[in-house]
C-alpha positions in Angstrom: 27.5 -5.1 0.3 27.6 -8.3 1.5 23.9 -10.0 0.8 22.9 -13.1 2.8 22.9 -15.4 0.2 23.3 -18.7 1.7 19.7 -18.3 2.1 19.0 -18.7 -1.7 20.0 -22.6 -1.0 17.6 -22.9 2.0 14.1 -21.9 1.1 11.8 -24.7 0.4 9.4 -25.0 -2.4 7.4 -27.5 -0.4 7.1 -25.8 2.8 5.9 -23.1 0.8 3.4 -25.1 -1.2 2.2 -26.9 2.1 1.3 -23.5 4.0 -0.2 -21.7 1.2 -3.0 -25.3 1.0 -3.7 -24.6 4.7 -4.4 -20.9 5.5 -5.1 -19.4 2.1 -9.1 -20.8 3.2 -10.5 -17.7 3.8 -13.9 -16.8 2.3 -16.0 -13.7 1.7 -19.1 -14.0 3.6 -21.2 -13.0 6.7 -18.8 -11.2 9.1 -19.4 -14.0 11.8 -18.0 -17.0 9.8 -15.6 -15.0 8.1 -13.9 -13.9 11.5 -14.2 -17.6 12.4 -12.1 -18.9 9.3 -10.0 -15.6 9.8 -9.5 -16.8 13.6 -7.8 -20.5 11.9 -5.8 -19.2 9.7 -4.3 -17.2 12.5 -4.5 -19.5 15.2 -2.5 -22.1 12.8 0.4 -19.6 11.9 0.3 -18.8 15.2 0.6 -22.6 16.1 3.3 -22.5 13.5 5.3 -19.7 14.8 5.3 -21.3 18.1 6.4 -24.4 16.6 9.6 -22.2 15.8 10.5 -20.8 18.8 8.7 -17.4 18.3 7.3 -15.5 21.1 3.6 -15.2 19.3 0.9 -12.5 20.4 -2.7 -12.8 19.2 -4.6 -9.8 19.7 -7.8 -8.3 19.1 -7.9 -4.9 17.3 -11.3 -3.2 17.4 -11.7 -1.9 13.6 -14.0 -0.4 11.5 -15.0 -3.4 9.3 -17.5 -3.4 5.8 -18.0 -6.8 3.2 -20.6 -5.9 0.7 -23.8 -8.4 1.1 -26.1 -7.4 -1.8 -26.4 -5.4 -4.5 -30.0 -5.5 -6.7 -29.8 -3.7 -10.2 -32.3 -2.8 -12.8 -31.7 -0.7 -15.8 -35.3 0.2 -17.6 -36.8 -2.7 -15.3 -34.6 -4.9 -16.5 -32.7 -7.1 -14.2 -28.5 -6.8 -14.5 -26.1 -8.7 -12.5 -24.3 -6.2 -10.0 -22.2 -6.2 -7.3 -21.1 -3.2 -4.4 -18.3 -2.8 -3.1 -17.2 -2.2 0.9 -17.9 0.8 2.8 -20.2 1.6 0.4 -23.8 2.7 2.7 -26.9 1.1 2.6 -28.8 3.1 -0.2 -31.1 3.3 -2.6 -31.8 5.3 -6.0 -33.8 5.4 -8.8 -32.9 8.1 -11.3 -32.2 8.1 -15.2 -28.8 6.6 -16.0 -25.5 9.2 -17.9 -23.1 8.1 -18.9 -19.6 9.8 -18.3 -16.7 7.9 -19.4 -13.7 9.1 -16.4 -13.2 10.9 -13.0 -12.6 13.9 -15.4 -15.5 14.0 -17.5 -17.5 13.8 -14.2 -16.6 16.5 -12.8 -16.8 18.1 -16.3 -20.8 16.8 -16.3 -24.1 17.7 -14.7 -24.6 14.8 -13.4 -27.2 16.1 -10.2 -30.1 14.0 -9.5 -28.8 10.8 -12.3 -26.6 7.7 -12.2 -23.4 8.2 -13.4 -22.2 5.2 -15.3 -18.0 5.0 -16.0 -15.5 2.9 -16.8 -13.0 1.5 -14.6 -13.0 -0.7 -11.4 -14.8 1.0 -8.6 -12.2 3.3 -6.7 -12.8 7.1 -4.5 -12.2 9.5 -6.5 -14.9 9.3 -9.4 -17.3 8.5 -6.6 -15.7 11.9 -4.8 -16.5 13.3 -8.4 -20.2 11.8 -8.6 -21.2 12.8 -5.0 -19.9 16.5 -5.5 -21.8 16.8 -8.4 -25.0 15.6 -6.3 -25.4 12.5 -8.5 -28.0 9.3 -7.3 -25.3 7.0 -7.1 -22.3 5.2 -9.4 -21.9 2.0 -11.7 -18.5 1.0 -12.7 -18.3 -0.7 -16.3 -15.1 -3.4 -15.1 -13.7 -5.5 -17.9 -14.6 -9.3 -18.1 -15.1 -9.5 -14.2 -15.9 -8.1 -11.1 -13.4 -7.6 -9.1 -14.0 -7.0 -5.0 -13.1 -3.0 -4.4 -12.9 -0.4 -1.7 -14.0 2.6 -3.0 -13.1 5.0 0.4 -10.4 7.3 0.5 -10.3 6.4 4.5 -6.9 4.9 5.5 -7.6 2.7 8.2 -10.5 2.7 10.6 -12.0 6.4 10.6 -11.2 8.9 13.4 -14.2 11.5 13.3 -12.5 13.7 10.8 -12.7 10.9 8.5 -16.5 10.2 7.8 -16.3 12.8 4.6 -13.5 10.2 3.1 -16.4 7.1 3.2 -18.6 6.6 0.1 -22.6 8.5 0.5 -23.9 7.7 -2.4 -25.1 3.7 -3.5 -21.9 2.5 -5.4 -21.8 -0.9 -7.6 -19.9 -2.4 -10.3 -21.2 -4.7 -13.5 -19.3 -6.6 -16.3 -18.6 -4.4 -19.6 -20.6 -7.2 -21.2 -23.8 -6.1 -20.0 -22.1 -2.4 -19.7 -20.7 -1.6 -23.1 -24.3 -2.1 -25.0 -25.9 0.7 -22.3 -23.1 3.1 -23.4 -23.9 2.8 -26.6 -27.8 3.5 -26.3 -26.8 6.3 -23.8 -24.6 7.7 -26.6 -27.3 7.4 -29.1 -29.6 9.4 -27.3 -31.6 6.7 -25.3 -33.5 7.1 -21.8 -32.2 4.5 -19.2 -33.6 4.7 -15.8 -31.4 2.8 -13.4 -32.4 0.9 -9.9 -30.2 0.1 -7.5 -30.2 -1.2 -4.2 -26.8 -1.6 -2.1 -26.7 -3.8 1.0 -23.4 -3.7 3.1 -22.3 -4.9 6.6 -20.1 -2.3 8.2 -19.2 -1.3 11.6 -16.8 -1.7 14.7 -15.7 -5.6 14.5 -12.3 -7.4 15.9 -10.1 -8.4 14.3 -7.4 -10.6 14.7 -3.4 -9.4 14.6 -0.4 -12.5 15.3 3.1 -10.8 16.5 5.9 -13.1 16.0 9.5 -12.0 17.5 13.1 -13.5 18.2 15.7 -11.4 19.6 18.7 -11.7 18.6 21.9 -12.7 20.8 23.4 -9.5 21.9 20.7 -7.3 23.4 19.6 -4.9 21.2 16.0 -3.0 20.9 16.2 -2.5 17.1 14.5 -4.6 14.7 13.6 -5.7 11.4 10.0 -6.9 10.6 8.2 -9.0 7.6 4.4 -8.2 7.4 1.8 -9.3 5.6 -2.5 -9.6 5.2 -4.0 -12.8 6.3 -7.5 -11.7 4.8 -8.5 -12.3 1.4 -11.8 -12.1 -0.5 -13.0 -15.7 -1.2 -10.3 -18.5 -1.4 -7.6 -16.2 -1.4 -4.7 -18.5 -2.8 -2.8 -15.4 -4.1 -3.9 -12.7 -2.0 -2.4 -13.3 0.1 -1.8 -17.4 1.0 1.1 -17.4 -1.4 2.3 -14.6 0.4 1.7 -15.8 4.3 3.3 -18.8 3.1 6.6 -17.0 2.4 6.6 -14.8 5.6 6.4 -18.5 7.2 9.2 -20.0 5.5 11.5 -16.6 6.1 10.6 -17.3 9.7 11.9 -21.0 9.8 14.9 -19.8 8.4 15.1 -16.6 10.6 14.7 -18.7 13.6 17.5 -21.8 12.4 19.6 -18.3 11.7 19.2 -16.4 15.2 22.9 -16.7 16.4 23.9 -15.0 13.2 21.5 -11.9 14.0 22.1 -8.1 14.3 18.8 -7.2 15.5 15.2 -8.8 16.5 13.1 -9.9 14.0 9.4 -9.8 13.8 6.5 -11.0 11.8 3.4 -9.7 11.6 0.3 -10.7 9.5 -2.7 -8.9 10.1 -6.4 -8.7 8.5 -8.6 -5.7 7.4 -6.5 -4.6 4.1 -9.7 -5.9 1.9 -12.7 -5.1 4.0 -11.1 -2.4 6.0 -8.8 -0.4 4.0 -5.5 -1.6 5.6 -7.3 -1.1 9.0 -5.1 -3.8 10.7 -1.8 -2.6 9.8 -2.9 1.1 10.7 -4.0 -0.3 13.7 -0.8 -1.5 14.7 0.7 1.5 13.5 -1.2 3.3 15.9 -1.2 1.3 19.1 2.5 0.2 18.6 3.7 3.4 18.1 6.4 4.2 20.5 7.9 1.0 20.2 7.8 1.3 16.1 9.2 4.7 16.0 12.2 3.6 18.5 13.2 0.5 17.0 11.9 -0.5 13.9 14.6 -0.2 11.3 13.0 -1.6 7.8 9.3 -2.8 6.8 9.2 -5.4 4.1 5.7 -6.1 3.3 4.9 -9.1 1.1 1.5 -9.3 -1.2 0.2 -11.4 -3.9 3.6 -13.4 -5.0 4.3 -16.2 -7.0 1.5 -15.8 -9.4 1.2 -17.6 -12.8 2.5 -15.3 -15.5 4.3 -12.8 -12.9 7.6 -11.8 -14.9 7.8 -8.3 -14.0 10.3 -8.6 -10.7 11.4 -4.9 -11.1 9.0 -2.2 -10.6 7.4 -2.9 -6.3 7.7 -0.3 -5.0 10.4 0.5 -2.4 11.7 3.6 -1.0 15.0 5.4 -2.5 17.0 4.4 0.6 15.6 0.9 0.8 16.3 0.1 -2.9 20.2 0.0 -3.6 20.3 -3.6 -1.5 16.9 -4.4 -3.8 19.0 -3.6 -6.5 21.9 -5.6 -5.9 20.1 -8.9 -4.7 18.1 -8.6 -7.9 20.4 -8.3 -10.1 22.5 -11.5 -8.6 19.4 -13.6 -8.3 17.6 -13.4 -11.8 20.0 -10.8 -13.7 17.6 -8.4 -14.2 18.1 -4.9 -13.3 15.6 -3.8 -10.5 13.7 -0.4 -11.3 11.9 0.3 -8.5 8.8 2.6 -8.0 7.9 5.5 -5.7 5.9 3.6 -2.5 1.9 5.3 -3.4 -1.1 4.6 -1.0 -1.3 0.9 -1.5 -0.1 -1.9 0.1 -0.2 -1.8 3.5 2.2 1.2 3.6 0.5 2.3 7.1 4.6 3.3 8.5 5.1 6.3 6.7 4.4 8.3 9.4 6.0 6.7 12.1 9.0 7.0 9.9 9.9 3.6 9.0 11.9 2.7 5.8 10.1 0.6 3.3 10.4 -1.9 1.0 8.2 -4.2 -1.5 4.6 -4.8 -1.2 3.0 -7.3 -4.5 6.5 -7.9 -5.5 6.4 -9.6 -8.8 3.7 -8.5 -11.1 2.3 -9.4 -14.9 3.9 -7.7 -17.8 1.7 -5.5 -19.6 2.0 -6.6 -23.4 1.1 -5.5 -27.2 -2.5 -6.2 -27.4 -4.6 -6.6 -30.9 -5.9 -2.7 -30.5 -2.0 -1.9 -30.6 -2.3 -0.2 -27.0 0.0 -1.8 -24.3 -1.9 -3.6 -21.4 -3.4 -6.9 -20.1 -5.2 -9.4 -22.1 -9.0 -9.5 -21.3 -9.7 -10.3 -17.4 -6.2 -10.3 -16.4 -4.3 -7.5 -14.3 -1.3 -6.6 -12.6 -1.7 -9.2 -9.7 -2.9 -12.2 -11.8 -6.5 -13.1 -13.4 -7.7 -14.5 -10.2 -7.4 -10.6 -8.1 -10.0 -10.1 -5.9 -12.2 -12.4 -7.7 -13.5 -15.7 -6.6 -11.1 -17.4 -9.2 -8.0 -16.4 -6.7 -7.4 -20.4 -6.6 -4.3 -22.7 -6.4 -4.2 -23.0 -10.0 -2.9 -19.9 -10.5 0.1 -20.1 -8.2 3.6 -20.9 -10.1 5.5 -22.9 -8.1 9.0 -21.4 -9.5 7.9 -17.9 -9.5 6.3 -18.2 -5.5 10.5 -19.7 -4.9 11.8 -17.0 -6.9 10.1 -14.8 -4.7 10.9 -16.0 -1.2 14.3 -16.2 -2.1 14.4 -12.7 -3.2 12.7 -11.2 0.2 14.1 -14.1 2.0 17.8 -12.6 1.1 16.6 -9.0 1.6 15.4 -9.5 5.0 18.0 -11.6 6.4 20.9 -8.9 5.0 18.5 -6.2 7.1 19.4 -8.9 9.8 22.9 -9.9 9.8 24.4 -7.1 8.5 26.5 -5.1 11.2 25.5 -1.8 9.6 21.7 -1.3 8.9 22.0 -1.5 5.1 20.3 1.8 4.4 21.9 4.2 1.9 20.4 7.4 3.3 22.1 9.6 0.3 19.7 8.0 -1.9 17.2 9.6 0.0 18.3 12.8 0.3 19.2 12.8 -3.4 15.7 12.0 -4.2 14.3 14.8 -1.4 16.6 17.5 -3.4 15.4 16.5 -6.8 12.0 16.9 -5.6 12.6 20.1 -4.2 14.0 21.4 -7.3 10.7 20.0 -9.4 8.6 22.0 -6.7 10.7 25.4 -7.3 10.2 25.1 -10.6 6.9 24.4 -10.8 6.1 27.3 -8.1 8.8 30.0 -10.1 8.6 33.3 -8.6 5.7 32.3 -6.7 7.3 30.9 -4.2 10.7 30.8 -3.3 12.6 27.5 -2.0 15.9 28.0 -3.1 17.2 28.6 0.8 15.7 25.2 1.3 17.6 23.2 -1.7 20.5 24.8 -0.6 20.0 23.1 3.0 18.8 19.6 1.1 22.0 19.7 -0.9 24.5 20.7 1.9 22.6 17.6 4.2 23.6 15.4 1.0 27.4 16.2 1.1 27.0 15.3 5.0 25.1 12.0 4.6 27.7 10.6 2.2 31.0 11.6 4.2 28.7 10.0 7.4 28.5 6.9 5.1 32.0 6.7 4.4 32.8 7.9 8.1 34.8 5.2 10.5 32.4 5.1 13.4 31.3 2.4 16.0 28.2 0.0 14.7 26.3 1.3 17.3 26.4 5.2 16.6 26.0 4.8 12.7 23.4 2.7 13.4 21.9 5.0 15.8 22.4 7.8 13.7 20.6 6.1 10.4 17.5 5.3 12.6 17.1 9.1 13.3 17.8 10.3 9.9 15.4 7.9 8.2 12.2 9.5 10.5 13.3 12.8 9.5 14.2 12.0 6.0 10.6 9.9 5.4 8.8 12.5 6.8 9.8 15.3 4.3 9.2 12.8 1.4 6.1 10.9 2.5 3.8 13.1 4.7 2.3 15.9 5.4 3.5 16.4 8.3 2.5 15.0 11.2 4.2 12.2 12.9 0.6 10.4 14.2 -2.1 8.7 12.1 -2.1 8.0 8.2 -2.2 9.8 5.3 -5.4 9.4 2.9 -6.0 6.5 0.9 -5.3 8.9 -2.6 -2.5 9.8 -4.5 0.2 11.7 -3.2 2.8 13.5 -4.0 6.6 13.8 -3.3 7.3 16.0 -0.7 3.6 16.5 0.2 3.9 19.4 2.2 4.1 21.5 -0.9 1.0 20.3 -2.8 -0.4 23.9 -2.3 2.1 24.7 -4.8 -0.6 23.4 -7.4 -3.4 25.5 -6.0 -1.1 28.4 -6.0 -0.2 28.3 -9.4 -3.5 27.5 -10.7 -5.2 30.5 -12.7 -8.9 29.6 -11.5 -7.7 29.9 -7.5 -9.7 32.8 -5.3 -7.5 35.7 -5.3 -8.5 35.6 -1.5 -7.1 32.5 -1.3 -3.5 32.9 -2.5 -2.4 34.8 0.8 -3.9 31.6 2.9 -2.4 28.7 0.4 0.9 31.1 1.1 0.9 31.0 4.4 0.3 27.8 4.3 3.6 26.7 2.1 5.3 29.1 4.2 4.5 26.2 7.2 5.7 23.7 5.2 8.8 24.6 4.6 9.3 25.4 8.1 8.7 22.3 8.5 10.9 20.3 6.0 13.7 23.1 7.1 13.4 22.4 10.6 14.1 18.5 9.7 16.8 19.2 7.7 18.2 21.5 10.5 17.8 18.4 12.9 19.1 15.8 10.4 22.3 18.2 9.6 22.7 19.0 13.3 22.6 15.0 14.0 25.2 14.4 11.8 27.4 16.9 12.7 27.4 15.6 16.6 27.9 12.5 15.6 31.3 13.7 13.3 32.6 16.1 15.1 
């Protein structure tokens, strides 16, 4: 494939470095001067993007919004420094403290009527755990720091069916320094008797969302688009400046590029992923549906890049038929060979169900290393996405210079490839392949207890079609046609349940997830009443990812007949 990588010679280190000073101001406050320094960031990139040529939109998108205001904590009247976390409610409790050291062990506990204390940063499903087991409320033990969570399984602002996915019970988070030693006397037999008081502003808010488009020369509906957050919890250099920066700098070069373009670009930056659970990408998932699911070709999402220490370039996630063009742009940039990982619930992945191919989200990441205990990890108070995540040390300092280049030029090339590229430079075999290895995993985790092998048959026969339709002599416009269609059918057998409309869950999720039943089905503990009902209900899934294989193979076969 022929990359576009002029473009490696045309990023800028310091129109990166002068963005990333300006809109990465952003801080963590009342909602009313938040929105207001939300409100400049955006009306500068907007001012920006305008600058370029772009036809801008800035629109209001009513959301369901939560930042955490207080949190007061005292453990046998003593006072400990505490924070909560958003969406948590406004709650009290007072109950004797036990101590449960994972999600498991929770469940595993009687915890009704006490205050679970765990380990770990402050996420759903131990809370799920803790509120099904009827406990008070929830402390996290986090290592060295706090670090600003979201501990709702609620993708996006909540439809009514979603209220059960929001945290019920008061949820808050403390250092392991003041942690650890209450394990200890909780091992040892002691009484503790927790107090805690959480204080959080949440409800319907706007907030802002800045379109940016340029069409290319030849009319043409189809395009490509760059997103990314412009929210960030305190100063925000990191998560996301570094990042909005980039999407900036693409654009420039996008815009001096438009005679060379394909297809229309767009770039999008919206708020609510850290106070509303990606609410701002799912709501323009939502109210730009039709035109998404007609014309958008690729997502690239850019998070957190160019961090201090970020050497790992090869595991973002990207989908299997985004990531042979990752790949191959890796490999010539840096030499290193690019790994990929399954796209999970993070990121702004909000296009799954609209169908839209994916790729990237935090692109480069720290390496986890030997530590003194022998285990592999981080060293104390560092993570994935740097030191400074979600803490109020997400400052300038921690920005590399080289590794923010290294990562523009990277997405920078991927994007404009997406662009110029007279086929869509998608390799939907990939994603078939990976749809019939699933399969196959499914069958054999289900044996005789439910049968798919009709359906792998199907997956595999669609396979043999793709790859002749790849190496099929066709017009530009019918392959590319034909590759939009196959990659909604296509994503939704691997990424949803389903349906078309909405999001999935904030929680993990399998391949394929249609078939999760499969796991209730097989389980020994599961109702006998219930096995004709989980049945029925695998027997609709694989109507389902038939029917889409039916459509994909019928597709294909009109358009190589």
């Amino acid at each position: 494939m022929n990359t576009y990588k002029s473009i490696r010679n045309e990023v800028s280190s310091s129109n990166i470095k002068f963005a990333s000073n300006i809109i990465a101001e952003r801080l963590s406050q009342k909602y009313e001067l938040r929105l207001q320094k939300e409100l400049e960031a955006f009306k500068y990139l907007k001012s920006v993007l305008d600058g370029f040529g772009y036809t801008t939109r800035l629109i209001p998108c009513e959301t369901y919004i939560s930042l955490p205001v207080s949190c007061t904590l005292k453990v046998n009247d003593e006072p400990v420094y505490a924070q909560t976390h958003s969406m948590v409610p406004n709650a009290h409790a007072l109950a004797p403290l036990i101590y449960c050291q994972n999600e498991t062990e929770i469940r595993n506990t009687n915890c009704a009527n006490k205050i679970v204390l765990t380990n770990g940063r402050a996420v759903y499903g131990p809370v799920k755990a803790a509120q099904d087991g009827n406990a008070a409320g929830i402390i996290f033990v986090q290592e060295a720091v706090i670090r600003e969570c979201i501990p709702s399984a609620c993708w996006g602002s909540p439809t009514t069916h979603d209220w059960g996915l929001l945290p019920k019970i008061p949820v808050a988070s403390i250092i392991d320094d003041a942690g650890n030693p209450m394990i200890e006397q909780l091992k040892s037999g002691s009484t503790l008797i927790a107090d805690i008081t959480t204080e959080v502003d949440t409800g319907w808010r706007n907030i802002p969302l800045l379109i940016g488009d340029i069409k290319a020369p030849e009319n043409c509906n189809q395009f490509v688009q760059l997103t990314g957050h412009c929210d960030s919890w305190y100063y925000g250099a990191i998560d996301n400046g570094t990042s909005n920066s980039l999407q900036v700098e693409i654009a420039r070069i996008a815009k001096e590029h438009q005679a060379e373009l394909k297809r229309n670009f767009r770039v999008v930056f919206y708020s609510g992923h850290s106070h509303g659970r990606y609410a701002g990408s799912a709501w323009y998932a939502d109210n730009f549906f039709e035109d998404l699911r007609a014309n958008c070709i690729a997502n690239i999402n850019t998070d957190s890049a160019g961090c201090r220490g970020a050497d790992d370039i090869i595991h973002s996630i990207v989908m299997p038929e985004a990531k042979p063009l990752a790949v191959q742009i890796v490999k010539e940039q840096t030499g290193e060979k690019f790994e990929g990982k399954r796209c999970g619930r993070l990121g702004d992945q909000s296009f799954w169900n609209v169908g839209i191919s994916s790729a990237f989200a935090s692109f480069s990441r720290q390496k986890k290393r030997m530590l003194p205990n022998g285990k592999m990890g981080f060293e104390r108070g560092n993570s994935e996405l740097g030191p400074g995540w979600h803490t109020p040390d997400d400052l300038e300092k921690h920005i590399d210079p080289n590794n923010l280049l290294r990562d523009a030029k990277i997405v920078g090339e991927y994007v404009m490839t997406c662009l110029t590229e007279q086929v869509i430079p998608m390799h939907l075999e990939c994603a078939v392949a990976e749809i019939t290895s699933e399969l196959e995993k499914w069958a054999a985790l289900a044996g005789d207890k439910f049968d798919l092998d009709d359906t792998i048959e199907r997956s595999k026969q669609l396979n043999g079609k793709v790859e002749l339709f790849m190496d099929t002599e066709l017009s530009d416009s019918v392959k590319n046609e034909c590759i939009l269609k196959l990659s909604r059918l296509l994503t939704a057998i691997n990424f949803t349940h389903g349906s078309i409309y909405g999001n999935e869950p904030a929680l993990p999720i399998d391949a394929i997830p249609v078939l999760s039943p499969i796991h209730k089905l097989i389980d020994q503990n599961t109702a006998e009443v219930d096995i004709p009902a989980l049945k029925l209900e695998l027997l609709r899934a694989r109507n389902f990812i038939n029917h889409n294989i039916k459509l994909a193979n019928d597709l294909l076969d009109s358009v190589m007949k």
